[in-house]
DRENMAR-17638 format. One record per atom (N, C-alpha, C): residue number from 1; residue in three letters; chain; atom name; x, y, z. Coordinates in steps of 0.05 Angstrom, whole numbers, always signed. Layout:
! DRENMAR-17638
PT  nr rest kette atom     px     py     pz
PT NUM  ALA     A   CA      X      Y      Z
...
//
This chain:
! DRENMAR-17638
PT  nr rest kette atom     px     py     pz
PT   1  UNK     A    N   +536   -326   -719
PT   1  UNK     A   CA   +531   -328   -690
PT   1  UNK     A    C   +512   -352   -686
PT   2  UNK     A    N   +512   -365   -675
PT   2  UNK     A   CA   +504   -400   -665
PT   2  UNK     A    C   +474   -381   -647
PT   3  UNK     A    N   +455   -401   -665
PT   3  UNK     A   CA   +428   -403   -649
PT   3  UNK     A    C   +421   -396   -621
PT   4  UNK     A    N   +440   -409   -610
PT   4  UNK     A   CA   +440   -416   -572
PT   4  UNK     A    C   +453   -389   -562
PT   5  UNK     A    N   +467   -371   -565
PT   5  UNK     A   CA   +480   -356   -562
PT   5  UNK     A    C   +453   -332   -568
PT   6  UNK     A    N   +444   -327   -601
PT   6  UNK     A   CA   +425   -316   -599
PT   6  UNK     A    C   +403   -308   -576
PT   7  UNK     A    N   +387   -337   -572
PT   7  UNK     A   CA   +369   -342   -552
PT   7  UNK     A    C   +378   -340   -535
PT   8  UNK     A    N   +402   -331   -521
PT   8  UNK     A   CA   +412   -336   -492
PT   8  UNK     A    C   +410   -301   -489
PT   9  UNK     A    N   +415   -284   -507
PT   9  UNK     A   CA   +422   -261   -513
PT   9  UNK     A    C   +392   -247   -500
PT  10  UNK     A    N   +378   -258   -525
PT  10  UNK     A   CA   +357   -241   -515
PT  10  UNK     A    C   +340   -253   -495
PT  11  UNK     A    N   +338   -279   -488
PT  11  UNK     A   CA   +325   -279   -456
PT  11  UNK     A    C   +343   -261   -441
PT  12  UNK     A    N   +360   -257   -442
PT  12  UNK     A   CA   +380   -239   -421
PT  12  UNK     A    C   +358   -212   -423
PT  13  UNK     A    N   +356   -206   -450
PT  13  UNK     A   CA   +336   -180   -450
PT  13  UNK     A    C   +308   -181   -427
PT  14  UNK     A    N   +299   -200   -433
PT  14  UNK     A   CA   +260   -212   -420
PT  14  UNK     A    C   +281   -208   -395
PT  15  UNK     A    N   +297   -222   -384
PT  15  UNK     A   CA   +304   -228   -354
PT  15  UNK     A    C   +305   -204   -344
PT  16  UNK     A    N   +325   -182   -355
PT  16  UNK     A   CA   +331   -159   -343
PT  16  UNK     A    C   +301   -136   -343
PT  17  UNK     A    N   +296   -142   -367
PT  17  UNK     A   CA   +258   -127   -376
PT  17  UNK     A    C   +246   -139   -349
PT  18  UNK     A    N   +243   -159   -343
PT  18  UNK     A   CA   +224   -166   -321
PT  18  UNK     A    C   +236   -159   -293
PT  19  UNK     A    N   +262   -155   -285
PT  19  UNK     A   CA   +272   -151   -264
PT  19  UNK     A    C   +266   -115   -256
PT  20  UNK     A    N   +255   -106   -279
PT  20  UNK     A   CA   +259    -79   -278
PT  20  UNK     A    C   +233    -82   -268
PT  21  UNK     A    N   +204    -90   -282
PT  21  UNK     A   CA   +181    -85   -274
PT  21  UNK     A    C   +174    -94   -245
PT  22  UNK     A    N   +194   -120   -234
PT  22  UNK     A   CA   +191   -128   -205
PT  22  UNK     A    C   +206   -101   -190
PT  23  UNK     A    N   +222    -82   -198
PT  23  UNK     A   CA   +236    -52   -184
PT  23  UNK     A    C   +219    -32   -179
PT  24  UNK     A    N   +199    -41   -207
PT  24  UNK     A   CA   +176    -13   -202
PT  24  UNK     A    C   +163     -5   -169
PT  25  UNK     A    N   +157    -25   -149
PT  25  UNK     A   CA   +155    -27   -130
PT  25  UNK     A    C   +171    -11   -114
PT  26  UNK     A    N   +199    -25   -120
PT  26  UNK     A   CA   +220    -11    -99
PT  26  UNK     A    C   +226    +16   -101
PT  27  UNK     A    N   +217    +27   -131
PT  27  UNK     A   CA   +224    +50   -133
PT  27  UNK     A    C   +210    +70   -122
PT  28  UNK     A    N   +177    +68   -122
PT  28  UNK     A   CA   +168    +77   -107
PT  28  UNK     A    C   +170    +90    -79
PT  29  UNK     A    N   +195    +81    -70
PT  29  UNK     A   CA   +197    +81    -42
PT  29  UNK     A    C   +178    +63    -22
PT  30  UNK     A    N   +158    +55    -30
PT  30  UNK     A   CA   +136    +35    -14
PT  30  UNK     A    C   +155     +1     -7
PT  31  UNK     A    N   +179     +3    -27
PT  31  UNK     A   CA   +189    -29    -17
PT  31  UNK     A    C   +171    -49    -11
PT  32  UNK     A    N   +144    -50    -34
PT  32  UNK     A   CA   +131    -74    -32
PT  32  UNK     A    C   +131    -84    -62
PT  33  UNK     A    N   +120    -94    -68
PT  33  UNK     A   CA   +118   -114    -98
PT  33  UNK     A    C    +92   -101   -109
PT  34  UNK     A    N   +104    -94   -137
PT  34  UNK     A   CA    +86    -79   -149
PT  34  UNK     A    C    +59    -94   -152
PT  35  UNK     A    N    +42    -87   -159
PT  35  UNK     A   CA    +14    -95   -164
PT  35  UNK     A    C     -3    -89   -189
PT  36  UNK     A    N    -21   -106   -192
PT  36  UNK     A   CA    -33   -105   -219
PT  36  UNK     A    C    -18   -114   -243
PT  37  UNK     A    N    -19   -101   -264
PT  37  UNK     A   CA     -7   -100   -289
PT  37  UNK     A    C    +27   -101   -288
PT  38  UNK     A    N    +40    -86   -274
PT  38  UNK     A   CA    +68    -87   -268
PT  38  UNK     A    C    +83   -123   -259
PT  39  UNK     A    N    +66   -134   -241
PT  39  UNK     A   CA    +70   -162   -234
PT  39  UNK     A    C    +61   -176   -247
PT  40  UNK     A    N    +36   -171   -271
PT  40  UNK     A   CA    +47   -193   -295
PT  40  UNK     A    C    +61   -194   -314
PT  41  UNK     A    N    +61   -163   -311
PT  41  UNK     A   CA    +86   -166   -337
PT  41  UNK     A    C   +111   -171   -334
PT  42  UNK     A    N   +111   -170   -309
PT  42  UNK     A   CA   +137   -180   -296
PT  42  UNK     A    C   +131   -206   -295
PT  43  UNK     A    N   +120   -217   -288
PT  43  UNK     A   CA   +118   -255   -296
PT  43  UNK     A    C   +108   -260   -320
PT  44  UNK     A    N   +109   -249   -338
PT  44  UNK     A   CA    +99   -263   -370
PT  44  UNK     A    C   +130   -248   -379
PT  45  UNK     A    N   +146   -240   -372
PT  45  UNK     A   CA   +174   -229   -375
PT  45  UNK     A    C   +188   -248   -362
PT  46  UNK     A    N   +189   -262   -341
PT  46  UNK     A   CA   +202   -274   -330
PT  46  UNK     A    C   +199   -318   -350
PT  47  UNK     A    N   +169   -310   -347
PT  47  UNK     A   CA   +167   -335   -363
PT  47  UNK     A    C   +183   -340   -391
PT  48  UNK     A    N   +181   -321   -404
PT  48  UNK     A   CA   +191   -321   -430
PT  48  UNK     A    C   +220   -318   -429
PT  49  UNK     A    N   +234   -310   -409
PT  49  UNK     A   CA   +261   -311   -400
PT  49  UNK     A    C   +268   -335   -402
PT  50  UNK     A    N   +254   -353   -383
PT  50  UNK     A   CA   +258   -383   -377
PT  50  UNK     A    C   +256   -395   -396
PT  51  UNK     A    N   +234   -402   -415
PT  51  UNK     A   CA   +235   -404   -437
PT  51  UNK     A    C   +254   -413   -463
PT  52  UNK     A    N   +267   -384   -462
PT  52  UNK     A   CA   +284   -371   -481
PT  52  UNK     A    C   +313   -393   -470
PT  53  UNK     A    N   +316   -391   -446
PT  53  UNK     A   CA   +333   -410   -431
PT  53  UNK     A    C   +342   -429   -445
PT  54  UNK     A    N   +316   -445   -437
PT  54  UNK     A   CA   +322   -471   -436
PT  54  UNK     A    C   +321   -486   -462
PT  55  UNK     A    N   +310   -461   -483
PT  55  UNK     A   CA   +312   -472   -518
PT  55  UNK     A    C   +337   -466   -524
PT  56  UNK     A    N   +347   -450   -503
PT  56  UNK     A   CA   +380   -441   -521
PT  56  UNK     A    C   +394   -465   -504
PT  57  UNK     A    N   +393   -482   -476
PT  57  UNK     A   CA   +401   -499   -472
PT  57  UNK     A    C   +394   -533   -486
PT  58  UNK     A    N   +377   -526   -503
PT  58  UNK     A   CA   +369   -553   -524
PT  58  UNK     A    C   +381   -547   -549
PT  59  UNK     A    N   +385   -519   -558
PT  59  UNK     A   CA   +404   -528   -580
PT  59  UNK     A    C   +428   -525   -574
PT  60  UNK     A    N   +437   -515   -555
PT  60  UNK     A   CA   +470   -522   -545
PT  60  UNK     A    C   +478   -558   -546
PT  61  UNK     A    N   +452   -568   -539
PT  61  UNK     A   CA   +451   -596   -527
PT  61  UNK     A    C   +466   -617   -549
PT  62  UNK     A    N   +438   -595   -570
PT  62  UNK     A   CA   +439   -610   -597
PT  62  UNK     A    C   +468   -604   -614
PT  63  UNK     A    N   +486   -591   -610
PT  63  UNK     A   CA   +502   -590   -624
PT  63  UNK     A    C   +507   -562   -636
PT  64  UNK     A    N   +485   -545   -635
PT  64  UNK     A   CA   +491   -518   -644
PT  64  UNK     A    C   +512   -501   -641
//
């Protein structure tokens, strides 16, 4: 299985991981944006998504 495919795989994981912790909110019923610890982990989840991205779009680049 090709590098880029890997990394595309599991940022898919961080992406969906972090979309969940931005839900924590909604689930509540309060429909606001979670707070504290939930909203960074949801953006240090989201970062590492992006991340993961754009290394799997540099070795696609490269030929992988």
């Amino acid at each position: 299985m090709p590098t880029s495919l890997k990394l595309n795989l599991v940022a898919l994981g961080f992406l969906f991981a972090g979309l969940a912790f931005l839900a924590r909110g909604l689930v509540g019923g309060s429909g606001t944006m979670p707070k504290g610890r939930y909203r960074r982990a949801a953006a240090g989840f989201l970062a590492v998504s992006a991340a993961l991205f754009l290394a799997a779009g540099g070795f696609l680049m490269a030929g992988d």
